[in-house]
Structure formats: structure tokens, C-alpha cells
N, C-alpha and C positions, 0 to 999 in steps of 0.2 A: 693557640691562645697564649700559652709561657711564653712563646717569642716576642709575640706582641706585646704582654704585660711587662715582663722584666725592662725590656729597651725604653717602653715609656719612663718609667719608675725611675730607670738610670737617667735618660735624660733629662726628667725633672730637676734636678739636682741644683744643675746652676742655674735653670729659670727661676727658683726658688729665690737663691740670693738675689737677681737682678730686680723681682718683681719686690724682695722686700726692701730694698731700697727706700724706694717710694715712700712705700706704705707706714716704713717705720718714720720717716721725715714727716709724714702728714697727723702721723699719733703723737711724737712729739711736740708741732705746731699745735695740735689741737688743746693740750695741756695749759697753752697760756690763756685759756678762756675764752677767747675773742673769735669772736664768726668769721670777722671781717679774713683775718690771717687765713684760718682754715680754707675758706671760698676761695682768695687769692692764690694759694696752690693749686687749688683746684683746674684755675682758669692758666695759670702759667703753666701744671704740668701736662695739660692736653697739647699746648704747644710745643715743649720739650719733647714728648711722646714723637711727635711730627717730626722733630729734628732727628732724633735715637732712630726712628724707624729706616731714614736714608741711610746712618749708617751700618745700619742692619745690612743693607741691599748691597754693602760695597764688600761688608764682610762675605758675603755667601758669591759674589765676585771672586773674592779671593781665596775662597775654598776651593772654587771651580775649577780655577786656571793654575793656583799652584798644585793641586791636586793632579791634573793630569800629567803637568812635568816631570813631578817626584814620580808617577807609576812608571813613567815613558825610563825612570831611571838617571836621568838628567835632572842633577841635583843643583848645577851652575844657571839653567835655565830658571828654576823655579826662581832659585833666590832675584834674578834679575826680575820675571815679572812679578815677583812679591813687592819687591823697590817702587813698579811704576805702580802699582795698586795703594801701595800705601800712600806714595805723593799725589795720587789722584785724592782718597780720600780727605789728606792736611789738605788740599786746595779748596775740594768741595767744602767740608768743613766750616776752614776761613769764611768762605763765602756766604754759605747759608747763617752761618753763628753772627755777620756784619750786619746782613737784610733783617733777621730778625732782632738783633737790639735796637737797630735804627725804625725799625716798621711793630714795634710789640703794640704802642701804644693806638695804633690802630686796628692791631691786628686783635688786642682786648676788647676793644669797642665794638667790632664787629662781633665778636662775639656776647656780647651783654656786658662786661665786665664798666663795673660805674663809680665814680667817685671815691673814696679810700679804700674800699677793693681792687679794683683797675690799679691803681696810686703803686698800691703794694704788689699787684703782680709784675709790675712795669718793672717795680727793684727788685726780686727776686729773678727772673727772665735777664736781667743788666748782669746780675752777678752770675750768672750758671753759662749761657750761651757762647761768651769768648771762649769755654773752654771744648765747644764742639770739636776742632781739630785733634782736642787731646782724646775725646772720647773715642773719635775717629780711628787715631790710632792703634787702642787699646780694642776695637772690634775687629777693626781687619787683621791685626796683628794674633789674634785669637783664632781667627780664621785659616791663619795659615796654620797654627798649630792644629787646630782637625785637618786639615789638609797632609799635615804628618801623622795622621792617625795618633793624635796625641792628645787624648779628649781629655785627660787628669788633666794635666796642666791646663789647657783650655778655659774645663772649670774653675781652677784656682785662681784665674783671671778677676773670673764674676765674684768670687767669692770671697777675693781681699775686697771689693768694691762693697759688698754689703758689709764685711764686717769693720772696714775705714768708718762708712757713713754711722753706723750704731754707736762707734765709740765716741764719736764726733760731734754728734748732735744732739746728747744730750749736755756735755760739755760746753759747746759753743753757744747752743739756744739759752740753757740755764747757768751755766758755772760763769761762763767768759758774760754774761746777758747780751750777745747780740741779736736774739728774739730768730726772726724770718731771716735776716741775715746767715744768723750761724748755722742755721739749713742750709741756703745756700751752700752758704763756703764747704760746707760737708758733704755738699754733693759732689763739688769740684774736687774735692780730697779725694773725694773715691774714684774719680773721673783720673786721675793722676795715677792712686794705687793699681788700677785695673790695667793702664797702659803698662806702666813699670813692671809688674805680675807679670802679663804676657810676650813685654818683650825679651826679657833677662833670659828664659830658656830659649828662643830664637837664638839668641845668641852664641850662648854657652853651648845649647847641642845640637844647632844645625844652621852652623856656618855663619848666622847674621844674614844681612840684606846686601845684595851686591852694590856697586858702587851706582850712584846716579846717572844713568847716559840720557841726552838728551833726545838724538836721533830715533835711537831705540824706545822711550818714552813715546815720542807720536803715534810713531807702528804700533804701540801697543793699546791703544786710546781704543781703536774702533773692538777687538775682540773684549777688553774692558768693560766697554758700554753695552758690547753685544747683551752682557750679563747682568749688569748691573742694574741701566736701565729698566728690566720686565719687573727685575726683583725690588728696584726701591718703589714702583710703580704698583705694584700685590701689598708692598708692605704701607707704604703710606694710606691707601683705603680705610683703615682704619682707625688712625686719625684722624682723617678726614669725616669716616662714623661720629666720630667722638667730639667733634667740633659742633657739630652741625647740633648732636643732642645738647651738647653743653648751652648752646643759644638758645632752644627751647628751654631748657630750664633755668635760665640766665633771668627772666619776669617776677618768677615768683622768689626770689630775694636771695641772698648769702645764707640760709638756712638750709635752703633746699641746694643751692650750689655746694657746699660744703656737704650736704649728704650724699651726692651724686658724686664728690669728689671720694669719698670713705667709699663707693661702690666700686668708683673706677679703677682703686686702686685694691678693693680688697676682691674682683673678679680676676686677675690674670694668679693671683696668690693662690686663690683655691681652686682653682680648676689650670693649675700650674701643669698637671698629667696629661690635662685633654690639649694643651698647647704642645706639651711635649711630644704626643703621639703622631703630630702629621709628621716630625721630624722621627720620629723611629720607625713609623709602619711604610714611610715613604721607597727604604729599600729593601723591605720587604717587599714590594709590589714588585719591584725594580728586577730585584734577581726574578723573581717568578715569572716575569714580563720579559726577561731574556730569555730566558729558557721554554718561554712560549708553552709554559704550564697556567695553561689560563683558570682552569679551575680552579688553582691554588691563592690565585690573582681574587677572584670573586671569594673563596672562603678567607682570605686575609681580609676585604672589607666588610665582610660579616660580621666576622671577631672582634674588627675594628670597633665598628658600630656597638654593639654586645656589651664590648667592654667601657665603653663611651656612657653607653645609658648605666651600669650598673655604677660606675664612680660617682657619675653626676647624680645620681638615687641617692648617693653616701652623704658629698658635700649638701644636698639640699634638706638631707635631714640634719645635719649639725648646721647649719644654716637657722635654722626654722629654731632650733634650741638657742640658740646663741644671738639672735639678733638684737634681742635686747640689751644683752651686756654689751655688744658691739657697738650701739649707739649711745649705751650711757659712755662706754670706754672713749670714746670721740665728743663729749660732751654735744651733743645733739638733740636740738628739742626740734616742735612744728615739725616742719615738712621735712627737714631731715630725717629726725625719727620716723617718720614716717615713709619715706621711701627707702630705709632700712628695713623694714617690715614688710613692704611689697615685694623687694629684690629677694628676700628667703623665701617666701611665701607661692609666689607666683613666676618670676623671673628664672628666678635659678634651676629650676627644671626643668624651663626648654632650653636652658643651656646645650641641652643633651642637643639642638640643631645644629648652633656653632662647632659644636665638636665634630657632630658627622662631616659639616662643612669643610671643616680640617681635614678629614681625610680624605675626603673627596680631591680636595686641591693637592694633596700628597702623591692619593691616585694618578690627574691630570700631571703632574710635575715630572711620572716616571714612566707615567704611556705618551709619550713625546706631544704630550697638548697642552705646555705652561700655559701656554697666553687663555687659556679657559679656565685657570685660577686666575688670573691677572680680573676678568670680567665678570667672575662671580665675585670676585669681593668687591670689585668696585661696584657693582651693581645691588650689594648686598648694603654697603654701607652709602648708595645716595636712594637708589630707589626704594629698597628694602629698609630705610632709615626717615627722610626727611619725611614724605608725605605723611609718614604713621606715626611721627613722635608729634607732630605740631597737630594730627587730628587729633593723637592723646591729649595733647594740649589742652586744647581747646573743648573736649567734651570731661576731661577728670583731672584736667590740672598737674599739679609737679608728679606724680604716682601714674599715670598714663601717659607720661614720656617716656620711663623707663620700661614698662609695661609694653606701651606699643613699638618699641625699639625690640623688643623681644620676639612680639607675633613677626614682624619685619623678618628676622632671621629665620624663622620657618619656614618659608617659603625657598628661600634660599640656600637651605639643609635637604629640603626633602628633593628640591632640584638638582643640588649638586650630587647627591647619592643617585638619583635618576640616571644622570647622563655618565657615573661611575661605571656603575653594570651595563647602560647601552655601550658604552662604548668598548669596554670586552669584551662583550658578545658580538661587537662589530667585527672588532678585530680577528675573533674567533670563528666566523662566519667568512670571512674574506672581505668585507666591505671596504675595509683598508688595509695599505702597507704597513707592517707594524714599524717599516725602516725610515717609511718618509714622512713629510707631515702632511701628506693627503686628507682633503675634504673625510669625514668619516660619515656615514647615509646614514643617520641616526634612527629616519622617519620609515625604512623599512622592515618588517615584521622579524623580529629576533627576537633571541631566547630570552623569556621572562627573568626580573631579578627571585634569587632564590634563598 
């Protein structure tokens, strides 16, 4: 359980600063009084989320593949394929950062977003998204420094990013008055700081990025994609969650958008550990799954679990204390305030599912069955999501969106922990190779979870 606990605790760290990014942009917006502003984050940062999440996917690309060069010892390799991963990312980047300035305005509407809400998210999404490339950068480039086992620096990446955008935006919103604006541009500042951060020690202590070869670039696209694809694929899911909620609560006005936008952003904040945990208990499973110490395998998702519900116990009682000042703190009336009150109250303790769900998919990541993370999240965030937030809808209004996006994820916590233990106990039983990716007999009689 220390193994467990300490590695979560440390990897929080820089999820911390990324998540308060956000959060702090959206409490400074919320300061000018105005709904309209607030809501308009809202609806732009579920799209931004969409875009971060790809290069999430390219980063954990380039963990992978530089990763294994530098163990192989071959230091000249890595730095080359670091080169094509990073130019794959500036292109994706480019690309995605174009369709979405050119396509917001629809791509608002489709999600409810209406008349001087839509207006303003449309400029806020104009001023942040050309800088995908740069953000792009500064993930993969981060990427490769864990890939050097070099998680300080790493962090320090995320964490000039939080502390650029803090200095920045209260500055640029109130001092310089460029309002929604000088969030924006604060975003971009930090989107610059974070590249700069992680690239400067690349440089200085392991060699820089080899030169550009173009040949060698093509050869390198397909093992690239090999990775990246599953992983922007797991990661996008939940955006895609987030969209879909955001359109059910897109009806009942900028009140309640702006409350769900103060949830959106203040759920990865506090339950920043139980995000952390599928990335620390993941090789944990991993060594124990070498070494085909399976019971060590099943008492690490235990613990996992164990310590999942005893945190989520923590935050749901300062939760429950605090939501009141969190919604006065956000200038929040009506249904805002009010689904700030449901989210402590009832929400935030089944949190404890999405966390199992994490380790679950940690599990699957390191007993060689990713593509079964890839399908519980997505499964989690359309089927486990859409039907049950619009039935909320429709029988309690903006507070049974959030609500029924919550029973959603139950279903899909207590599954994905399900087929965690059957599937050890498969492997443990012989039902499959633990070396290939063999069909695994899920359906035949194995040892109970314990």
C-alpha cells in the first residue's frame, strides 16, 4: 500500500499544476461578473480539452519509442526518433489548431453554445488554438524527458505552465483590461513557457534532437502511429464525455453552463491523486506481471481500489464543506449554485468508480490488453454518458445531468474492476498466453475476485 500511496502522491504533482491552469483562468473570468464570459469558457474549454487530449496521445508515443532506444543503449537512435515524433506532433498540431478555428463556430452550436456566449467562445478558441503546435511541442518534448527517467524536469515543464498563466491573468484580464482576451493570451504564454521548460534540458543534457531526415521520417510514421493512435484514441473519450454532457446542459442557460464549467474544471483538481494513480500503479502491475507473481498483481489492485475510495471519502467531505464558498467564490446563482451542491453532495462519491476505472485500464495497459482501455472509455463516456445525462435531463433538469453522468460511470467501474481479476485469474489459470494477445475465456469458471 506505501508503494502505491507515495507514487500516486508524487505523480500528482504536475497534474496539479496542469489541472490548475484552467481552473485558475476560469476564477479569474469569473471575477468580471458576467455569466456570459464564464459559460463561454466553459464551452471553448471542453474543445481545448479535445485538442490537449491528442497531444496527450503523441506524448505517451514518445515516451514509448524513446524509451526503448535509450534502454537498448543507443542514444543516437533515440534522439532521431524523438525528431520524427516531435514533427509528427507540429504537423498534427498545425492541423488540428486550423480545422478547429475555422470549424469552432459550428462546432459551438452543435454543442448549445448561443448568441453572445457562442460570440465569445468563438474569440477566445481564435486566440488559444494556433498555438496547438506549440503546446504539442512542449508535451512530447516532456515526454521524452520521462523517457530519460527524468520526471523533475518533466514536472517543471507543467509547472512554469501554471505558474506563467497565474502571473498572467490577473495582469492581462484586470491590470492591461483585456477581459476574456488576456486569459486567452495567458494561456498561450504558458503554452510557450512549458515548451521552452522542457525543451532547454533536452538540449543541455541529452544531446538535443537529431537532425531532420526525411526518408527515415516515413519509416518511422507506422511504429509512431502504432502508439499513438490507441493512445489519442483512450484519451480523446473523454472529451468526447464532456461534450456530449456539456449539450445537455447547454438548454438550461449560461448559469448552469458556467456551473458545470467551475465542476469541469474543479474535478481533475481534486481528485488530481486518483488521475495520478493509474499512471503510478500501472508498473506496478507491470513488474508483477513479469515476474508472473499474479497474486501480487490482484493484491496491488486491491490496494489500489482501497486507497481510491478512502481519498475520494477525503475530498467528498471537504467537498460537502466547502461548496458553498466555491460557488459564491465563482459568483454563481440558480442552477449553477445549484449543481455545485449536487457535485459535493452526491457526484463526488462515486467518483470512487472513475478511479477504479483508472486502474482498471492501468491493469489492461500492462497485462498486454490496451485496446480494453481504449473500449471502456469509450464505452464509458458515449453509452455510459449520453442516454443517462439527457434521461437526467429530462426528468430533474440541469442537477440530473450531472447526477446521471455519474450513475453512467458505475457501471463502467464496477466492469472494468470485473474483467481486472478475471483476467489474472485467466492468465493464472492458463486460459491465456501471458506473451501473446490471445483471445482470453473470460466466461469459464475462475478463481473468485478477492
Amino acid at each position: 500500500m506505501r508503494h502505491v500511496v507515495v507514487m500516486s502522491l508524487a505523480s500528482s504533482a504536475g497534474l496539479v499544476s496542469i489541472f490548475l491552469v484552467d481552473f485558475v483562468d476560469l476564477y479569474f473570468i469569473s471575477l468580471l461578473g458576467k455569466k456570459e464570459l464564464a459559460a463561454a469558457v466553459g464551452f471553448a474549454g471542453t474543445l481545448i480539452f479535445f485538442n490537449m487530449s491528442i497531444t496527450i496521445g503523441l506524448m505517451i508515443a514518445m515516451s514509448a519509442l524513446a524509451a526503448q532506444r535509450i534502454g537498448k543503449g543507443d542514444a543516437k537512435e533515440a534522439r532521431r526518433i524523438a525528431t520524427s515524433v516531435l514533427a509528427v506532433g507540429i504537423v498534427i498540431g498545425a492541423v488540428v489548431g486550423a480545422l478547429f478555428w475555422f470549424a469552432s463556430p459550428a462546432m459551438l452550436e452543435l454543442m448549445g453554445a448561443t448568441g453572445e456566449t457562442k460570440d465569445l467562445a468563438v474569440r477566445y478558441m481564435r486566440f488559444v488554438v494556433p498555438s496547438l503546435p506549440v503546446a504539442a511541442v512542449g508535451m512530447v518534448s516532456s515526454g521524452l524527458l520521462r523517457a530519460h527517467g527524468d520526471a523533475r524536469r518533466a514536472m517543471n515543464a507543467t509547472l512554469s505552465a501554471g505558474a506563467v498563466n497565474a502571473i498572467l491573468d490577473p495582469i492581462l484580464i484586470f491590470g492591461v483590461g483585456l477581459g476574456l482576451d488576456g486569459a486567452a493570451l495567458a494561456s498561450v504564454a504558458a503554452r510557450f513557457a512549458m515548451a521552452v521548460t522542457a525543451i532547454y534540458p533536452i538540449l543541455k543534457h541529452y544531446g538535443g534532437f537529431a537532425p531532420f531526415d526525411a526518408e527515415r521520417f516515413k519509416k518511422d510514421l507506422a511504429p509512431i502511429f502504432a502508439i499513438a493512435i490507441p493512445a489519442i484514441l483512450t484519451n480523446i473519450a473523454t472529451p468526447v464525455g464532456a461534450i456530449i454532457v456539456t449539450r445537455a446542459i447547454a438548454p438550461f442557460g449560461d448559469s448552469a453552463v458556467a456551473g458545470f464549467a467551475v465542476i469541469s474544471r474543479l474535478t481533475p483538481l481534486a481528485f488530481c491523486v486518483v488521475f495520478a494513480l493509474s499512471g503510478a500503479v500501472g508498473p506496478i502491475i507491470g513488474q508483477n506481471f513479469g515476474a508472473r507473481d499474479y497474486g501480487r498483481v490482484r493484491e496491488t489492485l486491491r490496494k489500489a481500489v482501497i486507497f481510491t475510495a478512502a481519498y475520494v471519502g477525503l475530498i467528498w467531505v471537504l467537498l460537502l464543506l466547502l461548496n458553498g464558498f466555491i460557488a459564491t467564490s465563482f459568483g454563481l446563482d440558480g442552477d449553477g449554485r445549484t449543481l455545485i451542491f449536487w457535485f459535493a453532495a452526491l457526484v463526488a462519491p462515486l467518483y470512487v468508480f472513475n478511479g477504479v476505472l483508472f486502474v482498471s485500464n492501468a491493469s489492461f495497459n500492462n497485462l498486454n490488453r490496451p485496446i480494453w482501455s481504449t473500449w471502456l472509455n469509450w464505452g464509458k463516456n458515449t453509452l455510459g454518458t449520453a442516454p443517462f445525462v439527457f434521461a437526467g435531463s429530462a426528468l430533474f433538469g440541469a442537477p440530473g445531468v450531472v447526477i446521471a453522468q455519474a450513475i453512467g460511470g458505475v457501471l463502467f467501474g464496477v466492469a472494468g474492476l470485473w474483467l481486472s481479476f478475471r483476467l489474472v485469474n485467466a492468465y493464472e489459470e492458463g486460459a491465456a498466453d501471458p506473451e501473446k494477445g490471445s483471445e482470453v475465456k473470460l466466461l469459464r469458471p475462475t478463481r473468485p475476485m478477492r
